[in-house]
N, C-alpha and C positions, 0 to 999 in steps of 0.2 A: 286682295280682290280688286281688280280693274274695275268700278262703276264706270267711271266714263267710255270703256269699248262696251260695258254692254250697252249702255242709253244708247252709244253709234249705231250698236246692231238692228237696232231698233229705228234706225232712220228709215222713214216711207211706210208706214209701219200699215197693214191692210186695211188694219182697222179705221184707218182715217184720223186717229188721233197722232199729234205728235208727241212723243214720249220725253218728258224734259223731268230735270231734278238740278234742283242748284249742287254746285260743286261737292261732292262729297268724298271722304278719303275712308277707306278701311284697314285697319293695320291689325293684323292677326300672326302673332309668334310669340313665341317661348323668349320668356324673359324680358317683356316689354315693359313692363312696370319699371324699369332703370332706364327705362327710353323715352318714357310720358312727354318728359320737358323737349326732346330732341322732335317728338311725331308731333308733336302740336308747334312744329315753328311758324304754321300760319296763321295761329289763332292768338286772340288779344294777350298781352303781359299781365292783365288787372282781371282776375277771373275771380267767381262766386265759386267754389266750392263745396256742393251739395252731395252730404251721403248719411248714413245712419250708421249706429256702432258697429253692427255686423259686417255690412260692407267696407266701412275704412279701416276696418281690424283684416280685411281680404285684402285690403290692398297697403297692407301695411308698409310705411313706408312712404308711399305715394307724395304726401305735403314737402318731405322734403329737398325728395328729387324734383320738386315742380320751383320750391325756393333755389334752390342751388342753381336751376335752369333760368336763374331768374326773372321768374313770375311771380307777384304778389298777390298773394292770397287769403278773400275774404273765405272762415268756413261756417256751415249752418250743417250742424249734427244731429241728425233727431237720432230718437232712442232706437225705434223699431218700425220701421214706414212699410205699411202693408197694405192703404188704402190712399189713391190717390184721388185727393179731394181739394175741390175751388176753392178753401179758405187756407190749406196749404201752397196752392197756386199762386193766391192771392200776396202768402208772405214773402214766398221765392220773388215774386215781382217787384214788391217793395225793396228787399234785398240786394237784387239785381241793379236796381238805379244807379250805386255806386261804383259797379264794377259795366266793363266792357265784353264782357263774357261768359259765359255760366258751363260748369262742367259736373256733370251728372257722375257720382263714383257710385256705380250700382246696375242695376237692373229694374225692371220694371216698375213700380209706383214711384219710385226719384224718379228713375227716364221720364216718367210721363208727367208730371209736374212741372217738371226742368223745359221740358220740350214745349209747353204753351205757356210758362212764365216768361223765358227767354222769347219766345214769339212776341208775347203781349207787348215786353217793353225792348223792342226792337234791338235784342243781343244776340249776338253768336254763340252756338249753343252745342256740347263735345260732351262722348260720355264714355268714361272709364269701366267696362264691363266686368263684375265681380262674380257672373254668375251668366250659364246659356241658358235662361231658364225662361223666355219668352219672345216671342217674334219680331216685337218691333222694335228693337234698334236703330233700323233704319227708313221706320215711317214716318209721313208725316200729319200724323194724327195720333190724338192722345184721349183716350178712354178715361174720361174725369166723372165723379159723383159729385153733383148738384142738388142740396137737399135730399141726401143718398140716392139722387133717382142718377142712374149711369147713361151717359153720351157720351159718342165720340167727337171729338173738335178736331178738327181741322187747324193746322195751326204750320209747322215745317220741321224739316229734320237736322239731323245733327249735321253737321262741318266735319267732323273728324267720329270717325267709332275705331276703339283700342280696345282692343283683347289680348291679356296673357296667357297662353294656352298652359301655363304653368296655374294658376290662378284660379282659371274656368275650368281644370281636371277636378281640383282640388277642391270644388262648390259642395256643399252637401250633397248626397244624392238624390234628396228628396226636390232639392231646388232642379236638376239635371235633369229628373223625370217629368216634372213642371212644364221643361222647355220641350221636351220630344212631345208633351200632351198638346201643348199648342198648336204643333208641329203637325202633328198627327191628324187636328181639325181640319188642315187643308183637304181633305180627303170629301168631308161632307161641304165644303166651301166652296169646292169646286162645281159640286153637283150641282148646287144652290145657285151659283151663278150661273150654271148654262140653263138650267128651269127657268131662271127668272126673264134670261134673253130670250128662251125659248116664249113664254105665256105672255112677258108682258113687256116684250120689247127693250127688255134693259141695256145696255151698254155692255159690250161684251171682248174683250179682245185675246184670243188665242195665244199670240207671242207672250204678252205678261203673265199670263196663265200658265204659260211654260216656264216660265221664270220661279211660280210659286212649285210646280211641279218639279222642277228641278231641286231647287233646294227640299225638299220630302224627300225627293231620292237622296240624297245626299247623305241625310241622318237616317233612312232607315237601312242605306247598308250599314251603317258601324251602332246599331240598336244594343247590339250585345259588348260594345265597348261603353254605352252609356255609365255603367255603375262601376268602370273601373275611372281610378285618376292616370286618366294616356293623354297627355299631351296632344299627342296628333289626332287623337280621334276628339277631342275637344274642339281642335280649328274645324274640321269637319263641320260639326255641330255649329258652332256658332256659327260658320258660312252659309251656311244654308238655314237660319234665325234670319241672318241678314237680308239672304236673298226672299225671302217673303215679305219684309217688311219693304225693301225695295219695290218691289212690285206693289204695295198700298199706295208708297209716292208716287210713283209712275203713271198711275190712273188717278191719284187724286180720291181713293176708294179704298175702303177699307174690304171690299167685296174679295181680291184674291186671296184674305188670308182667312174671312171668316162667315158663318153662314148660320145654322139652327141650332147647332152646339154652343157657339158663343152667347145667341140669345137666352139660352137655357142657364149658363153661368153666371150673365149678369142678374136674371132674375133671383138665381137663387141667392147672388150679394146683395140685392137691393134691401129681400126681406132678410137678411141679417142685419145690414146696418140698421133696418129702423127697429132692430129690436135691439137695439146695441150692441150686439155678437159681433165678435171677430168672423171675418170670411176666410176659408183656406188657399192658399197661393192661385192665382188665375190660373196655370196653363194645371193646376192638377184638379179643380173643378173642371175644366174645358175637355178635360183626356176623358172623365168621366163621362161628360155629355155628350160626347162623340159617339162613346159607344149606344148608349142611350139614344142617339138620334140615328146613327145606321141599323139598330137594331128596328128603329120605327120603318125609315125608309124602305130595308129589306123585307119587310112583312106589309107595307103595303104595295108593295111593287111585287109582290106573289099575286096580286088579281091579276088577270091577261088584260083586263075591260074594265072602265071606271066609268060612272056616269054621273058627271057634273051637275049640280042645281046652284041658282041662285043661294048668295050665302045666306047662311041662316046664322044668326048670332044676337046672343041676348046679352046685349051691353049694359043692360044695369048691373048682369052677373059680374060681366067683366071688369067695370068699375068698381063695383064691390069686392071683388079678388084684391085689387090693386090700393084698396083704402084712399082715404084720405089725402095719404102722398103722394098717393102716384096719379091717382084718376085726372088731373089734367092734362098732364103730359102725355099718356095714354091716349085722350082724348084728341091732344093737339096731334099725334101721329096718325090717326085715325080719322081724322075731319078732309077733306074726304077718307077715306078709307082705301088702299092699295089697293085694294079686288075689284071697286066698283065699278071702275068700266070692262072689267073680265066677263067675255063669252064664254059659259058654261059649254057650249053646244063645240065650238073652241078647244076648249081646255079638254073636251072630250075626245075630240080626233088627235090632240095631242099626246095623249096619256101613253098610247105605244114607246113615241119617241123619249118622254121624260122616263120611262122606264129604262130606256136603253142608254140615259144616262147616268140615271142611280147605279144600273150594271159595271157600265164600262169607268164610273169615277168611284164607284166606294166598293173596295174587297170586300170578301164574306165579314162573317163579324167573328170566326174562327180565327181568322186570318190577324183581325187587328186586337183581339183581346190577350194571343201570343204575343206580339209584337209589346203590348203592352206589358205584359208579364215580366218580358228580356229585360225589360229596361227598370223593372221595378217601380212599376208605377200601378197607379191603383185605378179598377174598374168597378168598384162598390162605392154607392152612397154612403153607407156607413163610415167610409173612412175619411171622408169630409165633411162629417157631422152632419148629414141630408136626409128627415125623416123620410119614409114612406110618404107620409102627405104632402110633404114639401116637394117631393118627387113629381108625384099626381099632379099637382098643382102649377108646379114649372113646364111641364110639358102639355098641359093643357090651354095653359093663357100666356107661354111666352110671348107667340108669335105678335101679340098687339104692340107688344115693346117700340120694334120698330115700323119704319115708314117705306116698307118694301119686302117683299116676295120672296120667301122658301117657302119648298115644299110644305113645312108645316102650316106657313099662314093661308095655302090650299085647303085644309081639313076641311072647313065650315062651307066646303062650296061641294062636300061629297058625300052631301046626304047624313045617312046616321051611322056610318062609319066613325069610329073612336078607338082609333089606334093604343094610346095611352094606357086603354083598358086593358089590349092584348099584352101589354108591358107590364103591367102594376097589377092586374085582377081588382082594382078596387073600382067596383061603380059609383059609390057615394062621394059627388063629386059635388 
């Protein structure tokens, strides 16, 4: 993959921004893991070695050819890393001090540790891909739990991303379906961002939007090669991982890869970790919420006419949802509040046109719970251990999470409309 003709493509870009990314390389082929030492000849000789047993059992092999290429190598092994948190952040950083460079062998919670440790203590920072099972690769921001409550940070992306397509065939399938679930959220991400430029003036730019749209297209022609081990349909997949996460660096925004669904996955991590519960893989809660969140969008964009009121919201409820833990942070997203300068009267003349974005950006929900199917991935809470209440509950007070505009964080400004209910049937809320 070219990054740098596409960043060019992007010079003068309409939107008024300039589209920049520090130098990045992407290497995607069959058999690259005996080439690790040869693709990283620009990166430091004294690198941190960050992976877990699963992942360096995938890339087995890998420490030696990186010794032989002569690079010395500090490694940090954890057992099982499936939650990427500031006091493992925190270790990577200290770790990092002695070396010149940090190289992530994994996917997701190593990526993302690795990617604002090595920020923090000003390293160069490369990730060994074990697995296509989530988007950003090549973003630059990292989705970290702070007192279990989950932010994304801003922080930079990798120098070098290396994919075996030998490697990433051979990923469990469950990790593989993970990555299309991610994948697949661009669908409601998309919508979410042109709503939000639409109602509330947000930052909006077309060409990077086609960048996340592309890569979508990308993996949902080879959806039905997802659960075999093909090679070629792996680089596929991972290309179009890439090109999403490219397009979070490019704006600086996490906005073209994610939108109501994401919000709905962190919530449902937050209340596991504070109940000490393991959380199931990101992109395979995300695929779930997807569906969950187009089925809400589709069923309110069945009114022809909506009629906006100032919001109504009873924030003690909402603090009280969120406990203890979270009600500050909630708080601080909310102080002011994202709606409060929103014309109801506004938002009403608009509802034509945001309909005819939900249309034209998210398929039927026929359409994408096949698609989900092909690939073997799951569309039930049940199988990412999500009760009914937990359900109810995430979809009703996600949207405070964040400090900005979907659709859903609209509800409380359209009266006693309760979507949630048509989903769930449970009123006792």
């Amino acid at each position: 993959m070219d990054v740098a003709k596409i960043i060019a493509d992007l010079a003068n870009c309409p939107c008024g921004r300039e589209h920049t990314a520090p130098p990045m390389r992407v290497e995607i082929g069959e058999g690259f893991l005996a080439k690790t030492a040869e693709l990283l000849y620009d990166f430091p000789r004294n690198v941190l070695v960050v992976a877990d047993k699963n992942t360096l059992n995938a890339a087995e092999g890998i420490l030696d050819v990186l010794k032989s290429g002569g690079f010395e190598c500090t490694v940090k092994c954890y057992e099982n890393m499936r939650t990427a948190d500031i006091k493992e952040v925190e270790e990577i950083e200290v770790l990092a001090q002695g070396c010149d460079g940090v190289l992530s062998v994994g996917t997701g919670s190593l990526n993302d540790i690795c990617r604002l440790a090595s920020f923090n203590a000003g390293k160069k920072f490369a990730i060994f891909a074990t697995a296509p099972s989530m988007d950003g690769f090549a973003a630059n921001a990292a989705p970290i739990t702070f007192n279990n409550f989950k932010k994304s940070v801003l922080c930079h992306a990798p120098m070098v991303i290396i994919g075996d397509t030998r490697i990433l065939a051979a990923a469990p399938v469950e990790l593989k379906a993970a990555g299309f679930g991610d994948m697949i959220a661009k669908y409601i991400a998309m919508a979410d961002w042109r709503i939000a430029h639409l109602t509330d003036g947000e930052y909006y730019c077309p060409r990077v939007a086609a960048l996340t749209k592309a890569g979508l297209e990308k993996i949902m022609h080879v959806a039905g090669d997802v659960q075999n081990n093909n090679p070629q349909a792996a680089a596929v997949i991972m290309e179009g991982l890439v090109l999403s996460g490219l397009a979070m660096t490019l704006t600086n925004l996490t906005r073209p890869a994610s939108g109501a669904e994401h919000v709905v996955a962190h919530f449902w991590e937050i209340k596991k970790l504070e109940k000490g519960l393991p959380s199931d893989f990101h992109g395979k809660k995300v695929g779930v919420a997807t569906i969950l969140i187009a089925s809400m969008y589709h069923l309110l964009t069945k009114r022809q006419n909506m009629t906006f009121t100032q919001e109504v919201v009873d924030w003690d409820e909402v603090y009280s949802v969120y406990g203890v833990n979270f009600a500050e942070d909630v708080k601080k997203m909310n102080n002011p509040a994202p709606t409060a300068k929103m014309d109801p009267a506004t938002l009403t003349r608009q509802w034509k046109e945001i309909r005819q974005i939900v249309h034209e950006e998210i398929p039927p929900l026929g359409e994408l719970i096949e698609l989900m199917q092909k690939v073997g991935a799951t569309t039930n809470i049940e199988d990412i251990d999500i009760s009914p209440v937990e359900n109810d509950t995430a979809l009703r007070y996600h949207a405070f999470m964040r400090e900005r505009i979907n659709l859903t964080r609209l509800i409380p400004m359209m009266g006693e409309l309760r979507p949630w209910v048509l989903l769930t049937g449970n009123e006792e809320m």
